[in-house]
C-alpha positions in Angstrom: -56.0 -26.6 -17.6 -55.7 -23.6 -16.0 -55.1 -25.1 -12.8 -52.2 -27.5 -14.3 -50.8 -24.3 -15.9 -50.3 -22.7 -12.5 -48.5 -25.9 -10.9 -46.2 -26.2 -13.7 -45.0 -22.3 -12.8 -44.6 -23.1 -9.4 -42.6 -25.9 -10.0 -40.2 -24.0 -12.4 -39.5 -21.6 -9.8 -38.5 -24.2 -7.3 -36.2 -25.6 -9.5 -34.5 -22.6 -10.5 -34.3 -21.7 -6.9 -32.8 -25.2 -6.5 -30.0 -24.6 -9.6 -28.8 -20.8 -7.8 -28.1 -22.5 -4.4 -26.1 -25.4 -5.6 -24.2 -22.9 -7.5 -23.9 -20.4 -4.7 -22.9 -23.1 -2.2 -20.3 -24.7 -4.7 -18.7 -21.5 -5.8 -17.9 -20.6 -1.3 -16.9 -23.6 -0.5 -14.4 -23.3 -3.8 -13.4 -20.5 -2.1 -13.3 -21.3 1.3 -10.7 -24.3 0.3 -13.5 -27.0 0.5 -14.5 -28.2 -2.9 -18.2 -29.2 -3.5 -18.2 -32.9 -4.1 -19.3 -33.1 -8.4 -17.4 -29.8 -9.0 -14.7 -30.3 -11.3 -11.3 -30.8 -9.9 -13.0 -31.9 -6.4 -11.4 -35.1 -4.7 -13.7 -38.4 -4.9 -15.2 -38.8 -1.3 -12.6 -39.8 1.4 -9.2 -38.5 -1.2 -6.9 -36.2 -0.6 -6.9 -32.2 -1.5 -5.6 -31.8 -5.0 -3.2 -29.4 -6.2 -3.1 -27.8 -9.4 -0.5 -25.7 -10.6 -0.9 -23.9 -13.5 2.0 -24.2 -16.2 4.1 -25.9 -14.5 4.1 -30.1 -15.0 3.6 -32.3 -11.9 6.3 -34.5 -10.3 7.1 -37.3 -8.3 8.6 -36.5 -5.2 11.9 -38.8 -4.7 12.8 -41.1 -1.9 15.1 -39.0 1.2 17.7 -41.9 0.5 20.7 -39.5 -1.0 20.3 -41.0 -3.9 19.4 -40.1 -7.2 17.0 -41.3 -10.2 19.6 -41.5 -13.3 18.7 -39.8 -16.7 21.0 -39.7 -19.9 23.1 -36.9 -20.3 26.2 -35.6 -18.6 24.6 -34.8 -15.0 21.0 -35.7 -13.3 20.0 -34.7 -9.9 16.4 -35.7 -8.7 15.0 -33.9 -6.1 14.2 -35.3 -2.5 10.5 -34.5 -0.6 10.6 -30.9 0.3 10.9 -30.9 4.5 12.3 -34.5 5.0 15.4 -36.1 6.5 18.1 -37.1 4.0 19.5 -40.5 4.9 22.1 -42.4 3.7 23.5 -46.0 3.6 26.8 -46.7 4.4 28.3 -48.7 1.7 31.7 -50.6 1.4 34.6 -48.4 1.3 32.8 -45.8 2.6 34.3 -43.2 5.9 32.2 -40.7 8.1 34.7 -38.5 6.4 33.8 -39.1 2.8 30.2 -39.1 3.3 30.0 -35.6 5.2 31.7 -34.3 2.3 29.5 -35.8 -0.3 26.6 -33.8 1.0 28.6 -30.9 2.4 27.6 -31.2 6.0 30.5 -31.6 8.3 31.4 -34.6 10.6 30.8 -33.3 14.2 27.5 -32.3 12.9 27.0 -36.2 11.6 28.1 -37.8 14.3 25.7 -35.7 16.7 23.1 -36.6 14.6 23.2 -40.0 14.4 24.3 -40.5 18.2 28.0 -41.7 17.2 31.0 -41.0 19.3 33.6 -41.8 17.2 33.5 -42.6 13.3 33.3 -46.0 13.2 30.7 -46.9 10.7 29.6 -50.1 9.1 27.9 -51.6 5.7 24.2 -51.0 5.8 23.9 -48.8 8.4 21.1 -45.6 7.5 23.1 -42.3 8.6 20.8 -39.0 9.1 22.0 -36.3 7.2 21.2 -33.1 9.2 20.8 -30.0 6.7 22.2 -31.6 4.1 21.2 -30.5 0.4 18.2 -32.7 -0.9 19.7 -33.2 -4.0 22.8 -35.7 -5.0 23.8 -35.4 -8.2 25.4 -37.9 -10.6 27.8 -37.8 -13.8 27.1 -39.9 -16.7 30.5 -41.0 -17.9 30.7 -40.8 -21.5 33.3 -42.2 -24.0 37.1 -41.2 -23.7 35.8 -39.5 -20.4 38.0 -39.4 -17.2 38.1 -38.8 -13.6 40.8 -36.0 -14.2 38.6 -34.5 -16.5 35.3 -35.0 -14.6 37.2 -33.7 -11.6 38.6 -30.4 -13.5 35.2 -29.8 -15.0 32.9 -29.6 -11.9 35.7 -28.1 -9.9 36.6 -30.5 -7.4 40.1 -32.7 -6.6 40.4 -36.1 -8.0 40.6 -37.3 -4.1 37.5 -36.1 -3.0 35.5 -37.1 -6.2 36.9 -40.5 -5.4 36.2 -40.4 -2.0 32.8 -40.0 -3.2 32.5 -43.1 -5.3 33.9 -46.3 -3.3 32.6 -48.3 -5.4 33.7 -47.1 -8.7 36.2 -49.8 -9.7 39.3 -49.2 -11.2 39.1 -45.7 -11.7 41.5 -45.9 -14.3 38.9 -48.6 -16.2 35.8 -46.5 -16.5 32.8 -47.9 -17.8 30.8 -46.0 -20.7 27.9 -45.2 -19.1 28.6 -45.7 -15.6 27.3 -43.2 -12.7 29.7 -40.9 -10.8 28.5 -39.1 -7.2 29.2 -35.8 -7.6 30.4 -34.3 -4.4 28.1 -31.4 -2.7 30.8 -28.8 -3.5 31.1 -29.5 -7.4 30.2 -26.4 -9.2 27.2 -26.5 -12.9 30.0 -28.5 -14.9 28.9 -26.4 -18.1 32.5 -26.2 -19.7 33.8 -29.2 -21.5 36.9 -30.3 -21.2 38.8 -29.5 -24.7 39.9 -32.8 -26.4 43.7 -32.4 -26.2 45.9 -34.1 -29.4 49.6 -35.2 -29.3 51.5 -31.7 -28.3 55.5 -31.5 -30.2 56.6 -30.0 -26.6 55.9 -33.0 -24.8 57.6 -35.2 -27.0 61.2 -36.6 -26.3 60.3 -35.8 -22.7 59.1 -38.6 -20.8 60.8 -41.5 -20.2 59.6 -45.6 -19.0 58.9 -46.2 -15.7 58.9 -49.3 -15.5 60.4 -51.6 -18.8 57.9 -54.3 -19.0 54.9 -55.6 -21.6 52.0 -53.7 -21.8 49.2 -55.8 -20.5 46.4 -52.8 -21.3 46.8 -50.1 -23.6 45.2 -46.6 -23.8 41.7 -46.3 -24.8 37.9 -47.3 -24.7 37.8 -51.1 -25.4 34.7 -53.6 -24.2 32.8 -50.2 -22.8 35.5 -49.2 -21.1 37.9 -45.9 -21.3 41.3 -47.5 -20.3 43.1 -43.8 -19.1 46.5 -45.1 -19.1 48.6 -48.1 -19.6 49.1 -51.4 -18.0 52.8 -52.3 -17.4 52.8 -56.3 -16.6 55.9 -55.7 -13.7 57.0 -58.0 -11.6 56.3 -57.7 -7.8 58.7 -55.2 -6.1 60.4 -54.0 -9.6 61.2 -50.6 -8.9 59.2 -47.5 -10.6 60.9 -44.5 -12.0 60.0 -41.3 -12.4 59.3 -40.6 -16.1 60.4 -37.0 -16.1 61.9 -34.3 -13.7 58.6 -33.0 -11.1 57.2 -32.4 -7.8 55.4 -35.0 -5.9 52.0 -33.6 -5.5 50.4 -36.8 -4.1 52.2 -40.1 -2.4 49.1 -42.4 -0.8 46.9 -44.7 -1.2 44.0 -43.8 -3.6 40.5 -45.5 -3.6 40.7 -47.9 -6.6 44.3 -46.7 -7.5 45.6 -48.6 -4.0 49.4 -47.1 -3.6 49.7 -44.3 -5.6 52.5 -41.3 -7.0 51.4 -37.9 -8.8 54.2 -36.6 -10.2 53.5 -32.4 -11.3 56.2 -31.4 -13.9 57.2 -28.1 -14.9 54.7 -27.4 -17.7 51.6 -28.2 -16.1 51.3 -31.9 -16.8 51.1 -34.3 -14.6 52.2 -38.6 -14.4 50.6 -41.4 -12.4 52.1 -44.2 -11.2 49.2 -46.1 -9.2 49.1 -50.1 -8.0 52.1 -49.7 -6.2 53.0 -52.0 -2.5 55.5 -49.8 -1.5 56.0 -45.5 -2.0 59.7 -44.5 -1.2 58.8 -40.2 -2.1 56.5 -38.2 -0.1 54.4 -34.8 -1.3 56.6 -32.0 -1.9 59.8 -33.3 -2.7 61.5 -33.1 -6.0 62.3 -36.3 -8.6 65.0 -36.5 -11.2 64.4 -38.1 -14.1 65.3 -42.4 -13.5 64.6 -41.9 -9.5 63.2 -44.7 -8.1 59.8 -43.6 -6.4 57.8 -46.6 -5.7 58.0 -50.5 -6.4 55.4 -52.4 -8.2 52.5 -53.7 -6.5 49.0 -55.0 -6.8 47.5 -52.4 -4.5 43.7 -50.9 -4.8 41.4 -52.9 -7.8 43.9 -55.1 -9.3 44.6 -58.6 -10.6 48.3 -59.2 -10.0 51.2 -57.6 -10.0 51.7 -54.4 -12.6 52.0 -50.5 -13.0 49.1 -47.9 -14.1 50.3 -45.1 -15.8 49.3 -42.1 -16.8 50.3 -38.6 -18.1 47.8 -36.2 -17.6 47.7 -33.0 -20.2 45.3 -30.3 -19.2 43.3 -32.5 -16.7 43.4 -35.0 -20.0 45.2 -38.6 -19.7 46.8 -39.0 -22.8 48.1 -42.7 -24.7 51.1 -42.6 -23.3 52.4 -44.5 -26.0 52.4 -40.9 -28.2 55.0 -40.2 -25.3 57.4 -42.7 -24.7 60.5 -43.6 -26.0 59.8 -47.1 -28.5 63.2 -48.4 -28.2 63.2 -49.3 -24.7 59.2 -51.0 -25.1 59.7 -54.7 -25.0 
């Protein structure tokens, strides 16, 4: 018994001995960085290291594509892997141009990277962006919303925010819901736009461009915000200036094809877009009844007709409010 007694000691102290080595050795190799297979938060034989990070919720690193994962809300940017190459794919409509202004990198820079020596680019091919931000963010358009508006509110021009959206459609049809590229430049967008109503100065002002039914009116219809109206012209009917201004724009505008901006005295602005032929140029001055442009079918359209607008405060407003109804037909 006595005998048995002494074995059983001897046998507790090798075990205990056993339990403070596992522990010592577990508790430096935690320390060294190498965590002892069992220990909690180790990596299952032939894993990875894993991170933890206290407080702070894990994520999913993103694609490098330049593009973005899409949330609800006004704007969503998802992150790209820390330390990789942005690319992008050309898409249609696209110019070296446009795209080293989307990501705020300029074109020397872009074509160097990507061995180009001129800027001919084509549909599908995967551009390197070199130090470009990892980040593209996108605008969630919402109802009534417009590209004036979305342009005015992260602090860019209508042109380049166009620019960076070839494929947005009719930028005068924009669908509720729809994702707009934010250009690299465009500031926290924090400040919405007021809603502008019908303002007395304005009215008694403007005039018809164009005399002609009105194929499309003003407003959100069928998930769309229609910005302006649709004047069913015949091809080549000349387009007058609805008020006294400055031409600040005479082009052609992605989705807009031949386009007039017209910047009157008090700020606001008209639109006269889908045009085949411009007869101003920027910087002169219009009268009132001037022919500017002749209706076309230019940029997203399905025949012949005028879009137009009056912008208010970086607001397009129903024209309709506007205009003479006498000379509507």
């Amino acid at each position: 018994m006595e005998l048995l007694s002494v074995r059983s000691y001897a046998a507790g102290l090798l075990l205990a001995g056993a339990v403070m080595f596992t522990g010592s050795l577990s508790y430096h190799l935690a320390v060294a960085g190498r965590p002892a297979a069992g220990v909690a938060g180790a990596p299952a034989p032939g894993g990875g290291a894993k991170t933890e990070t206290l407080g702070v919720a894990p994520t999913t690193e993103a694609p490098a594509t330049g593009n973005t994962v899409s949330s609800p809300g006004p704007a969503a940017t998802t992150p790209a892997a820390s330390g990789t190459a942005v690319t992008h794919t050309v898409k249609r409509g696209e110019t070296l141009f446009a795209i080293s202004r989307l990501y705020g990198v300029d074109v020397a820079s872009l074509r160097q990277a990507n061995g180009l020596t001129g800027d001919q680019i084509k549909v599908g091919q995967a551009l390197t962006i070199p130090g470009a931000q990892a980040t593209v963010r996108r605008h969630t358009v919402q109802q009534g919303e417009s590209l004036w508006e979305l342009a005015s509110r992260y602090g860019v021009t209508l042109e380049l925010l166009l620019d960076s959206n070839p494929d947005l459609g009719d930028p005068g049809h924009l669908q509720i819901g729809q994702q707009v590229i934010l250009p690299a430049s465009a500031t926290a967008g924090d400040v919405v736009a007021a809603t502008i109503g019908p303002s007395p100065a304005l009215d008694g002002v403007f005039a018809w461009p164009v005399i002609a039914p009105i194929s499309s009116p003003y407003g959100p219809r069928e998930g769309r915000n229609h910005n302006g109206l649709d004047l069913a012209a015949n091809m080549g009917e000349p387009i007058k200036a609805a008020r006294d201004g400055e031409v600040i724009l005479s082009g052609t505008v992605p989705g807009y094809g031949e386009t007039v901006i017209l910047q009157h005295s008090d700020g606001s602005k008209t639109l006269y877009g889908h045009a085949s032929r411009l007869l101003v140029k920027a910087g002169e001055r219009v009268r009132q009844g001037e022919v500017i442009a002749e209706v076309g079918s230019t940029g997203r359209s399905t025949g012949p007709h005028l879009h137009f607008e009056i912008i208010v405060n970086s607001k397009p407003l129903d024209p309709l409010l506007y205009l003479p109804k006498s000379a509507q037909r």
